[in-house]
ZATIMI-52483 format. One line per field, with one value per atom (N, C-alpha, C, O): residue number from 1; atom name; y, x, z. Coordinates in Angstrom, 2 decimals. Layout:
lummar = [NUM | ...]
guvex = [CA | ...]
v = [Y | ...]
u = [X | ...]
w = [Z | ...]
//
This chain:
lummar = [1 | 1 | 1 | 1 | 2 | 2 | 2 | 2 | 3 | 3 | 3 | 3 | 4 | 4 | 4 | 4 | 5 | 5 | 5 | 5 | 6 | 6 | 6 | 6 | 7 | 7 | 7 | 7 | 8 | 8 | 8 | 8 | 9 | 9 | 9 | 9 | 10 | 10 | 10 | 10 | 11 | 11 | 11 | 11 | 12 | 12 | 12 | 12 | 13 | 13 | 13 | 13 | 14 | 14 | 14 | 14 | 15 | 15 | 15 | 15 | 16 | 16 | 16 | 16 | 17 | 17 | 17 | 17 | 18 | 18 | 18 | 18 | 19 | 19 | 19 | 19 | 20 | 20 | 20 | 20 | 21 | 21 | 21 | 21 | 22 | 22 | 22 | 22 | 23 | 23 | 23 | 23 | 24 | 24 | 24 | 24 | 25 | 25 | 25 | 25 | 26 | 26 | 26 | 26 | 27 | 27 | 27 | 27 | 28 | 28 | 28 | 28 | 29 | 29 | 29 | 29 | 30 | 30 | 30 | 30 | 31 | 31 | 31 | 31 | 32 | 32 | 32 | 32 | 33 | 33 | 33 | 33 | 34 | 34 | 34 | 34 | 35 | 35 | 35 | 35 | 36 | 36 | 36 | 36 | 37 | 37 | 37 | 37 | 38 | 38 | 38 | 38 | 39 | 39 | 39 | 39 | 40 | 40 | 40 | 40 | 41 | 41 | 41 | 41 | 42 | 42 | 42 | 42 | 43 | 43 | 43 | 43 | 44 | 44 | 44 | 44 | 45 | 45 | 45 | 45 | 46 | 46 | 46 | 46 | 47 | 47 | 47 | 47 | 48 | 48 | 48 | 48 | 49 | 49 | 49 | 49 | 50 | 50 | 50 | 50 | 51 | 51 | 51 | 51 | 52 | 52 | 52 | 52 | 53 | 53 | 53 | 53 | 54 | 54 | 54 | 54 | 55 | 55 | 55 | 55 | 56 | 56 | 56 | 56 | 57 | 57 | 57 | 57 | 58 | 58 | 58 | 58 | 59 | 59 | 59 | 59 | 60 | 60 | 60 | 60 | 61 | 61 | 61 | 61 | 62 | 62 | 62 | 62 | 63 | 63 | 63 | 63 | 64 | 64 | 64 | 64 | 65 | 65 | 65 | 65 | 66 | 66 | 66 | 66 | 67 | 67 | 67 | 67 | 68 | 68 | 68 | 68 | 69 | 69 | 69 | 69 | 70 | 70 | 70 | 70 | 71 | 71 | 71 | 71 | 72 | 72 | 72 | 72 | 73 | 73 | 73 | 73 | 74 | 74 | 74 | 74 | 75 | 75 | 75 | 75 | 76 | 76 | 76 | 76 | 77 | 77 | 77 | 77 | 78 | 78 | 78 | 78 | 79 | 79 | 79 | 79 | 80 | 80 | 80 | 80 | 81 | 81 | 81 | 81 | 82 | 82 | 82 | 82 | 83 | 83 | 83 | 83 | 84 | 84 | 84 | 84 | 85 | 85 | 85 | 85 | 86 | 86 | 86 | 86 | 87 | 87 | 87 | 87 | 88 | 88 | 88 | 88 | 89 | 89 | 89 | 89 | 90 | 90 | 90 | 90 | 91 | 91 | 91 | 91 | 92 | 92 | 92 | 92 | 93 | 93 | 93 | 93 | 94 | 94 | 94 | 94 | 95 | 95 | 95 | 95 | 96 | 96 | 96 | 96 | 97 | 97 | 97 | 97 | 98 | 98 | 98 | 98 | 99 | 99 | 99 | 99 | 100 | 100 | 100 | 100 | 101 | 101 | 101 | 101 | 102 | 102 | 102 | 102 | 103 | 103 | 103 | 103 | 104 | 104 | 104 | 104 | 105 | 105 | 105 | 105 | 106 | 106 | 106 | 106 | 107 | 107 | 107 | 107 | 108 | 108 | 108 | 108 | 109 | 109 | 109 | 109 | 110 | 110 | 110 | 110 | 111 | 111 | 111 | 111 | 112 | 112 | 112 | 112 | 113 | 113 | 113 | 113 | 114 | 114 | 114 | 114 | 115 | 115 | 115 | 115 | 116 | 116 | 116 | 116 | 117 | 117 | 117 | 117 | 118 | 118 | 118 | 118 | 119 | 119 | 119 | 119 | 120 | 120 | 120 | 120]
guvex = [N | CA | C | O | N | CA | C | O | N | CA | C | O | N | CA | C | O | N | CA | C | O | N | CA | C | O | N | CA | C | O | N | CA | C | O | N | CA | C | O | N | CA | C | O | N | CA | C | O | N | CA | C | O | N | CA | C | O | N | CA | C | O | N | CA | C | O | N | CA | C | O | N | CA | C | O | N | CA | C | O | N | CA | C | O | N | CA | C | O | N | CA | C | O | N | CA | C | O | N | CA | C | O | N | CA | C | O | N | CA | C | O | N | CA | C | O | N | CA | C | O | N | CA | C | O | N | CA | C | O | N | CA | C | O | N | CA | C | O | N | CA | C | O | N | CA | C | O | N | CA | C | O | N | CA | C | O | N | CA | C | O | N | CA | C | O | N | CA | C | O | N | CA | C | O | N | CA | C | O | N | CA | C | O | N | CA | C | O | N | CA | C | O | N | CA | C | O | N | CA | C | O | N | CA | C | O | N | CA | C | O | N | CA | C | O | N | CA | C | O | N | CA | C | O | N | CA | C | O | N | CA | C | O | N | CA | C | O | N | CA | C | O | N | CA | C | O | N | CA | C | O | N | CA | C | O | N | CA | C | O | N | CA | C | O | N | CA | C | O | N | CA | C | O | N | CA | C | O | N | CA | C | O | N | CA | C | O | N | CA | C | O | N | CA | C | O | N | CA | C | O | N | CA | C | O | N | CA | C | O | N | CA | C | O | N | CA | C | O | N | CA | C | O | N | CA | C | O | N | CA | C | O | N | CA | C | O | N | CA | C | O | N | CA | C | O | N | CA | C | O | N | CA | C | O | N | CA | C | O | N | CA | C | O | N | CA | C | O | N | CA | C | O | N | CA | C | O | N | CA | C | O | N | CA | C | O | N | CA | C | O | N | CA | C | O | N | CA | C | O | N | CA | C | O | N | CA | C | O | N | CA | C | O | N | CA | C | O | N | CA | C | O | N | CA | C | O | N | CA | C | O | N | CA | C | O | N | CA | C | O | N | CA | C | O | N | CA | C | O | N | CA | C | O | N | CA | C | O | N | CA | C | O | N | CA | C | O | N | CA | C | O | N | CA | C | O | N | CA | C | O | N | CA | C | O | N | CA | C | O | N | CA | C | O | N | CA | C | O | N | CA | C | O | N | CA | C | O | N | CA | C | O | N | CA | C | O | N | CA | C | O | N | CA | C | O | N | CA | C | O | N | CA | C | O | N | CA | C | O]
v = [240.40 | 241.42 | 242.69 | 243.15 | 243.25 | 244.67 | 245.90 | 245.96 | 246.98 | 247.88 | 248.66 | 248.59 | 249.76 | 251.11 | 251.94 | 252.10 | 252.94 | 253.90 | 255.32 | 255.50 | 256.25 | 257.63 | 258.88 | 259.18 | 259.41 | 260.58 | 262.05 | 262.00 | 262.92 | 263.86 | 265.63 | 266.19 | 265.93 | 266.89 | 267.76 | 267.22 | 269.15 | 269.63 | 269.65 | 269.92 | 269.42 | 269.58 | 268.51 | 267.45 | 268.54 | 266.85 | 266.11 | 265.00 | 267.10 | 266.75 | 265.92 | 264.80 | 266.25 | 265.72 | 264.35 | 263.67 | 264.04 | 263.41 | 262.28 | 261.39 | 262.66 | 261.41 | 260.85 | 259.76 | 261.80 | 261.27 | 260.44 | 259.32 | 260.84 | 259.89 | 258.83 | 257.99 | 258.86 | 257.22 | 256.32 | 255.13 | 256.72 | 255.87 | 255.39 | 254.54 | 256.33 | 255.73 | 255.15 | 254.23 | 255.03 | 253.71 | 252.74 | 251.59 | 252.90 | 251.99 | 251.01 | 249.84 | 251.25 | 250.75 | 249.87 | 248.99 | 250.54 | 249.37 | 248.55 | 247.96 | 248.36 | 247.00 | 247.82 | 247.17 | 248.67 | 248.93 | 249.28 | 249.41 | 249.52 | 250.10 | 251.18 | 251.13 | 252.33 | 254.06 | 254.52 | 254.08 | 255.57 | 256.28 | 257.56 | 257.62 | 258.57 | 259.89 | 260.64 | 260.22 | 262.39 | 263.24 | 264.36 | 264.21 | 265.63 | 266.61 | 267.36 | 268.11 | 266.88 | 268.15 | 267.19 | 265.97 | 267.56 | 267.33 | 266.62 | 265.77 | 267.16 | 266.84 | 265.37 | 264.27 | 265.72 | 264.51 | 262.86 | 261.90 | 263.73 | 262.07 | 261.70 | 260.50 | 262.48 | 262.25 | 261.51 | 260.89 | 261.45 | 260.50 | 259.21 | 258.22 | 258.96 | 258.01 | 256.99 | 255.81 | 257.99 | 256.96 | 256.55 | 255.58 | 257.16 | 256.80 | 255.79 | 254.86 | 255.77 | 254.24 | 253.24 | 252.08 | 253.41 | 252.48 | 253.30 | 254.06 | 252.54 | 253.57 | 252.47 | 251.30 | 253.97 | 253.26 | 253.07 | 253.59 | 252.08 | 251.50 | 252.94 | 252.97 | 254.11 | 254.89 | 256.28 | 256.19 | 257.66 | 258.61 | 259.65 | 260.39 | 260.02 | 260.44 | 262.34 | 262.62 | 263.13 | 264.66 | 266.16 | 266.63 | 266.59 | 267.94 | 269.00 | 269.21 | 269.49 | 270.47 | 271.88 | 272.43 | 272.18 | 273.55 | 272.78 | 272.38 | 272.69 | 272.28 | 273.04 | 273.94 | 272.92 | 273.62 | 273.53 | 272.38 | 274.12 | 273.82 | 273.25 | 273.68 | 272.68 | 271.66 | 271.84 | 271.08 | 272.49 | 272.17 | 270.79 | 270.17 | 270.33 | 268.65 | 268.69 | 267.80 | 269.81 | 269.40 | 269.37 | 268.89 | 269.89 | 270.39 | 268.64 | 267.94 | 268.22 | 266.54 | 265.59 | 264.59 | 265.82 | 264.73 | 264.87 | 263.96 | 266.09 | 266.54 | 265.60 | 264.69 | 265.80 | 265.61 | 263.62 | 262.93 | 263.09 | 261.24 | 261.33 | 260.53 | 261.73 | 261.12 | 261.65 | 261.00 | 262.56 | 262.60 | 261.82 | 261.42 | 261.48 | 260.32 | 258.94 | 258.18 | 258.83 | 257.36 | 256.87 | 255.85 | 257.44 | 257.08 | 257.90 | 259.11 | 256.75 | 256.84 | 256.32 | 255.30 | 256.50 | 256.05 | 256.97 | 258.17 | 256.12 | 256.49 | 257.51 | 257.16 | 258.58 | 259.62 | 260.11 | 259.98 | 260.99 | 261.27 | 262.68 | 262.82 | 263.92 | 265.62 | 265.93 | 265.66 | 266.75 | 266.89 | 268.92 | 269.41 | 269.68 | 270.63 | 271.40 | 270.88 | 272.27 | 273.35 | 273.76 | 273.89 | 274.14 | 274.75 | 274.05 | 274.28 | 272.94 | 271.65 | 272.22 | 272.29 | 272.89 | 273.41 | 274.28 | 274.31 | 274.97 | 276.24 | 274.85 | 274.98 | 273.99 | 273.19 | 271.88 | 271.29 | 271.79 | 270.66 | 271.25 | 270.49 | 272.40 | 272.60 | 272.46 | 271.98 | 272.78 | 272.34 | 271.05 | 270.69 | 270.30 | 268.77 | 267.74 | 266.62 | 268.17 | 267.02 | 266.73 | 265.99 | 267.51 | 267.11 | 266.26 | 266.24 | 265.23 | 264.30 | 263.22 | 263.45 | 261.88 | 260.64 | 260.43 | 259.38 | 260.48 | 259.52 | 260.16 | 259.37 | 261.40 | 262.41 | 261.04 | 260.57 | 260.74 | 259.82 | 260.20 | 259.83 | 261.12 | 261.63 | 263.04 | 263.74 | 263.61 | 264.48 | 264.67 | 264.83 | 264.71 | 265.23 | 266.53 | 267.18 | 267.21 | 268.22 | 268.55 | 267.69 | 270.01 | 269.52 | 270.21 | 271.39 | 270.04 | 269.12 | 268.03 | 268.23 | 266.96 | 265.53 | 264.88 | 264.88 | 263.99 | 263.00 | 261.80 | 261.25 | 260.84 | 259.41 | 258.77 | 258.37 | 258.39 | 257.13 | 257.29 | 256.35 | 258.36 | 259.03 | 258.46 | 257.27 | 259.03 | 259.17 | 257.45 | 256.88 | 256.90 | 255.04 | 254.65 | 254.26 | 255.07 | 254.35 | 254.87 | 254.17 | 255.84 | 256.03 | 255.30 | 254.67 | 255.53 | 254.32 | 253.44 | 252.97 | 252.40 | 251.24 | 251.22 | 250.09 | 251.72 | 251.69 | 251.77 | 250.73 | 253.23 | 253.08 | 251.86 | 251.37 | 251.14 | 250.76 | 249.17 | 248.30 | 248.97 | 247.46 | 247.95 | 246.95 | 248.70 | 249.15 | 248.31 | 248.54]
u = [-28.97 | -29.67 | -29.82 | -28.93 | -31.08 | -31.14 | -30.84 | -31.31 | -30.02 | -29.47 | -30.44 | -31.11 | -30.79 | -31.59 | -31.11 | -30.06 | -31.49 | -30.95 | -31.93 | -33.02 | -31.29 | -32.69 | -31.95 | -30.76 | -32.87 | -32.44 | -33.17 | -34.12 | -32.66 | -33.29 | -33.06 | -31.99 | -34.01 | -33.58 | -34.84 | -35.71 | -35.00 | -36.47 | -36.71 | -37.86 | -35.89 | -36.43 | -37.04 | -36.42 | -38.34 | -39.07 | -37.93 | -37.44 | -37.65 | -37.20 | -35.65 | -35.46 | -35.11 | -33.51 | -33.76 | -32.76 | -35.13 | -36.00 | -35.59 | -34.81 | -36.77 | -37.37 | -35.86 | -35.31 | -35.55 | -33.81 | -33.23 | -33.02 | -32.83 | -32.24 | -32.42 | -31.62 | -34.06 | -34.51 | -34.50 | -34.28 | -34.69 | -34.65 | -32.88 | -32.45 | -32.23 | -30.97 | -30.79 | -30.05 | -30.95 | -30.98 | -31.84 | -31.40 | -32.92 | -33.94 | -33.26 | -33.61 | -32.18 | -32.11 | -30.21 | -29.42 | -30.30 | -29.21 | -29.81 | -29.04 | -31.09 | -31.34 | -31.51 | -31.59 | -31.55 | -31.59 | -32.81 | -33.63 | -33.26 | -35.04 | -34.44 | -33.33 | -35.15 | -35.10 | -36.31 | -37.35 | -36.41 | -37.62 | -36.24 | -35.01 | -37.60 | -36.98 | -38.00 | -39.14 | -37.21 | -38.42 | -37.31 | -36.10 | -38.07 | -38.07 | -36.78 | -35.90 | -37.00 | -36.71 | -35.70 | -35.92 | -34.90 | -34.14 | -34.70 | -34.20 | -35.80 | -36.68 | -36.96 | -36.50 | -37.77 | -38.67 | -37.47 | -37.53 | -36.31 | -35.25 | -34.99 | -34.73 | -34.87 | -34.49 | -35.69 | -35.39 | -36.74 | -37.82 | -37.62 | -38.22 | -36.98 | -37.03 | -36.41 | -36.73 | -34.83 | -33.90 | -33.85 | -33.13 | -34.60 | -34.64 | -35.37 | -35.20 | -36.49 | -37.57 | -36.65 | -36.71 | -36.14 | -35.44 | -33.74 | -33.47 | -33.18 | -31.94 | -31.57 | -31.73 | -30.90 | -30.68 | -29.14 | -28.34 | -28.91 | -27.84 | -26.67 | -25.48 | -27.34 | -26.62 | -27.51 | -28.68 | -27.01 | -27.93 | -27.57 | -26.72 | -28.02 | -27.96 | -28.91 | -30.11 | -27.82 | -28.54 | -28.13 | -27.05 | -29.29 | -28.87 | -28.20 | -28.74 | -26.89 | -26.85 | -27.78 | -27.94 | -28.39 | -29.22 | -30.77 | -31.49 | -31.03 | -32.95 | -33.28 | -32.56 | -34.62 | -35.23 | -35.47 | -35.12 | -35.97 | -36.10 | -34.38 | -34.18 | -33.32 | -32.98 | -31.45 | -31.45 | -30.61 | -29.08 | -28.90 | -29.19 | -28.25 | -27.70 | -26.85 | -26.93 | -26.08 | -24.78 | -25.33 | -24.74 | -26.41 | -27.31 | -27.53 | -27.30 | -27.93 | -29.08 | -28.10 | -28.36 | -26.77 | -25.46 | -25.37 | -25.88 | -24.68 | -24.59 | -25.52 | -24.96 | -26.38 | -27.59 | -27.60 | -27.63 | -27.57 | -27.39 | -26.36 | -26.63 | -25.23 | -23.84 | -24.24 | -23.73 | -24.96 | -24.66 | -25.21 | -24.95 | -26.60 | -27.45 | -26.95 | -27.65 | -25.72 | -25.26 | -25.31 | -24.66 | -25.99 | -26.07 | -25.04 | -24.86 | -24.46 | -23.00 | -23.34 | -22.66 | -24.33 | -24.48 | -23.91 | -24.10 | -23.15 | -22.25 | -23.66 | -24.77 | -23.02 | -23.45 | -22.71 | -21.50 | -23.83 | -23.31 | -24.00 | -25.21 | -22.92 | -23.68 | -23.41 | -22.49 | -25.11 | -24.77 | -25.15 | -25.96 | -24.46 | -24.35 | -24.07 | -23.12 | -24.52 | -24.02 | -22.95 | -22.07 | -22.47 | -21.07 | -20.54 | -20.40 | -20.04 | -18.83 | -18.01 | -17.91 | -17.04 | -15.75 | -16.15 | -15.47 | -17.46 | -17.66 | -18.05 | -17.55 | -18.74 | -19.49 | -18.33 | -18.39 | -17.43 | -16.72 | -15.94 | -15.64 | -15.64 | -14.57 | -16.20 | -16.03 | -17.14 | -18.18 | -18.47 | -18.37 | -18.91 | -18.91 | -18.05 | -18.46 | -16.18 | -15.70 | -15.12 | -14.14 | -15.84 | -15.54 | -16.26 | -16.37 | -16.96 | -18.11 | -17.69 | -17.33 | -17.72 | -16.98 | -18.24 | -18.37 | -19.03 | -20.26 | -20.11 | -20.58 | -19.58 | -19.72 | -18.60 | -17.60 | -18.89 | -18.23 | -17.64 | -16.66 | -18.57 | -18.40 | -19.01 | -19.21 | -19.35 | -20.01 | -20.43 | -19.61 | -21.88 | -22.33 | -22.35 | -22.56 | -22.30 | -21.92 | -22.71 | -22.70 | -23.86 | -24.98 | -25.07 | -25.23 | -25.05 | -25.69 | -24.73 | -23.55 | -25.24 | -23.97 | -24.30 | -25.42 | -22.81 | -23.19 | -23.34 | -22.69 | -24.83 | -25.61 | -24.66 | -24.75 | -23.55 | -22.62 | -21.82 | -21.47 | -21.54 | -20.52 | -21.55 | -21.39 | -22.55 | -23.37 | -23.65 | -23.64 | -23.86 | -24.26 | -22.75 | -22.64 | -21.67 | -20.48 | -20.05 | -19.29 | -20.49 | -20.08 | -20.62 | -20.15 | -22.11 | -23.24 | -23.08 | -23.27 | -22.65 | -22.01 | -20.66 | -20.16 | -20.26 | -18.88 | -19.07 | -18.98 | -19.42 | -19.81 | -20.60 | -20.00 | -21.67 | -22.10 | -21.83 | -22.57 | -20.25 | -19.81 | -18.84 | -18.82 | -18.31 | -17.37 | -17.73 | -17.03]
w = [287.88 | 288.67 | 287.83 | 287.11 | 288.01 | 286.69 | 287.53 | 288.66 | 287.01 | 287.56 | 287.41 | 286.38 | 288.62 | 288.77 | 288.53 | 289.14 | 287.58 | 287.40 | 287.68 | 287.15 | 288.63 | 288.85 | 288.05 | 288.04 | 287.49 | 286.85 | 287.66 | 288.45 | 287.37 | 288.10 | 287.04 | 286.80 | 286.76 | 285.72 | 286.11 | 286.79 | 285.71 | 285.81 | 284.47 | 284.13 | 283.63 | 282.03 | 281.48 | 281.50 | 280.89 | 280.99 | 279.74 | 279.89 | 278.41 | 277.26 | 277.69 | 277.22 | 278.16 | 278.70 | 279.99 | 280.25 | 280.76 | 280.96 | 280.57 | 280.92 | 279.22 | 278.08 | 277.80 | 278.00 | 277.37 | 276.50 | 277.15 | 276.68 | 278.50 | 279.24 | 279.74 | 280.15 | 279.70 | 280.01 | 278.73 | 278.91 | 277.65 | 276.49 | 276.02 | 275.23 | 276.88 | 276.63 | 277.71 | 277.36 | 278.79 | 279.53 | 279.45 | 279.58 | 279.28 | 278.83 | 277.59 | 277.76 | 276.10 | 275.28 | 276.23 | 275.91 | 277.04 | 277.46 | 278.40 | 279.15 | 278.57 | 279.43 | 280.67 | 281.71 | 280.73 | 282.57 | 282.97 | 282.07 | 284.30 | 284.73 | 285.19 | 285.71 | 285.02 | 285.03 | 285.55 | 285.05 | 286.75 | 287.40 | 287.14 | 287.19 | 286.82 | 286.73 | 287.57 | 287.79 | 288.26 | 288.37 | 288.45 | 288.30 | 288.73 | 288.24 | 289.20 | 288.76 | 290.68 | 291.44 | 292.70 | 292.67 | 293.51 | 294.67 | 295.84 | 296.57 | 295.83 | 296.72 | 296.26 | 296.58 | 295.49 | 294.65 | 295.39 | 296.16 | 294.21 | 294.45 | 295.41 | 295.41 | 296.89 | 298.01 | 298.63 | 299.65 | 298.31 | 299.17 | 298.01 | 298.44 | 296.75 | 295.97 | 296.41 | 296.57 | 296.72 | 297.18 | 298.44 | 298.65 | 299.62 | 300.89 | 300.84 | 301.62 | 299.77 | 299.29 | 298.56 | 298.95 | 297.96 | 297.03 | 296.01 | 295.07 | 296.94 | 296.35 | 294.91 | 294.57 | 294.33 | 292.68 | 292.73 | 293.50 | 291.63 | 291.44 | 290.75 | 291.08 | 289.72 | 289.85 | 289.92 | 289.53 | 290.41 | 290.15 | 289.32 | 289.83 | 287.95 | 287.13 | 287.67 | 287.66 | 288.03 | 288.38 | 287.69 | 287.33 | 287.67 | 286.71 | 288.22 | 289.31 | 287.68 | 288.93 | 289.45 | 290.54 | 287.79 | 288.35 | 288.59 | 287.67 | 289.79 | 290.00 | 290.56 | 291.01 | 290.75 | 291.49 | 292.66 | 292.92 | 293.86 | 295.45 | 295.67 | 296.81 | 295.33 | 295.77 | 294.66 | 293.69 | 294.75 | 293.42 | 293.74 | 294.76 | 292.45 | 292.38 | 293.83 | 294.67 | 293.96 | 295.21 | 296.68 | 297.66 | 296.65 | 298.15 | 298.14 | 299.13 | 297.03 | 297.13 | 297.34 | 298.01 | 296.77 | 296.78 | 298.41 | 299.07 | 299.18 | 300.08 | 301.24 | 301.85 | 301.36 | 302.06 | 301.96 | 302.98 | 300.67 | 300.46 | 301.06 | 301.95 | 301.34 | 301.92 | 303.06 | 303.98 | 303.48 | 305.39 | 306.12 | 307.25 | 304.91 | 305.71 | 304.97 | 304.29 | 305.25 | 304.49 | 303.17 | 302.92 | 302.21 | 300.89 | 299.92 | 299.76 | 299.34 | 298.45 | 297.51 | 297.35 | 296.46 | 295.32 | 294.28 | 294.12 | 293.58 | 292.23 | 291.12 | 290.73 | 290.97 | 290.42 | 289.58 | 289.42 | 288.73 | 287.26 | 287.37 | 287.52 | 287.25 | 287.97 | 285.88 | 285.10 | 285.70 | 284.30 | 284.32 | 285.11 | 283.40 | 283.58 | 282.22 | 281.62 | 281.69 | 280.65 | 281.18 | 280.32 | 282.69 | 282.85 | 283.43 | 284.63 | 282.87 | 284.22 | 284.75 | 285.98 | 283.72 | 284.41 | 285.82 | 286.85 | 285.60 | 286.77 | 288.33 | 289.45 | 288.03 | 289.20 | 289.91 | 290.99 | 288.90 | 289.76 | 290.99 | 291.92 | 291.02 | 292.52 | 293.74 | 294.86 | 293.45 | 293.90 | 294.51 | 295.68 | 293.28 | 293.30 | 293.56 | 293.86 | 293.43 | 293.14 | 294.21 | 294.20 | 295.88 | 297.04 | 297.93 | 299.16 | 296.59 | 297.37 | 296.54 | 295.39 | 297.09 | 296.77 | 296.23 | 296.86 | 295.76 | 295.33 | 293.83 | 293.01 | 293.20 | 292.25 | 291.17 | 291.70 | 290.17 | 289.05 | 287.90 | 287.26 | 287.78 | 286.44 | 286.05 | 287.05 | 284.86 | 284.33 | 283.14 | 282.24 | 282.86 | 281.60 | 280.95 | 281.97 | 280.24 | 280.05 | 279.09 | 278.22 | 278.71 | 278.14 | 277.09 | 277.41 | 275.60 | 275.62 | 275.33 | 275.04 | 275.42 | 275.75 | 274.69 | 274.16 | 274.13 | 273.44 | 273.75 | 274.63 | 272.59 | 273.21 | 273.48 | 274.64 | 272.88 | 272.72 | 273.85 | 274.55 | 274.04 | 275.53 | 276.39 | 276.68 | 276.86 | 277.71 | 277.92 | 279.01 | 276.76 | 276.92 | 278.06 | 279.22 | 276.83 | 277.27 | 278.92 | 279.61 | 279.30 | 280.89 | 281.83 | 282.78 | 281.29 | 282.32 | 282.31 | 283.44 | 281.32 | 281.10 | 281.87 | 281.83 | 282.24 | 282.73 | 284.01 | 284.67 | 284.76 | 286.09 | 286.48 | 287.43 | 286.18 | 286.44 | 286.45 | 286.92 | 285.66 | 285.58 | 286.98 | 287.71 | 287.42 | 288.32 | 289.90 | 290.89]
//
């Protein structure tokens, strides 16, 4: 079975990146820009993991986590951030939250987590 993976970033460049590194482990990847955007994605088709930037636009990563768990969706997530240390007392009070990227991140880290969450 091929794993979904959604990314959600407003930056197109961190985007591209991230789909070609899931893309080179075998997986199918839809990305977009904004909170919004992902929340009608996954109510269409929820992904196997969700890969989110915490600063977006219309919409912070924790407002969009927030909002999938009230309406039932607990998909294993990956919150990526220039300031982790400042966003986890934030984030790390939602069971769906896995991990963290920290930006800018390294490929091999970044392969080896998705690979991991996603054998879990």
């Amino acid at each position: 079975m091929d794993k979904n993976i959604l990314i959600v970033d407003d930056q197109r460049g961190i985007r591209f990146l991230l789909e070609e590194i899931v893309k080179s482990e075998g997986y199918q990847v839809k990305s977009c820009e904004n909170g919004i955007i992902a929340i009608k994605e996954i109510e269409t088709k929820p992904p196997d993991l969700l890969i989110i930037d915490y600063r977006l636009p219309l919409m912070n990563g924790a407002k969009v986590i927030a909002l999938l768990e009230e309406k039932g969706y607990y998909i294993p997530t990956i919150v990526m951030s220039g300031l982790v240390e400042e966003i986890k007392p934030t984030t790390d009070q939602y069971s769906s939250v896995k991990n963290y990227f920290s930006k800018p991140f390294n490929i091999l880290e970044a392969k080896e987590t998705i690979n991991y969450i996603l054998r879990e």
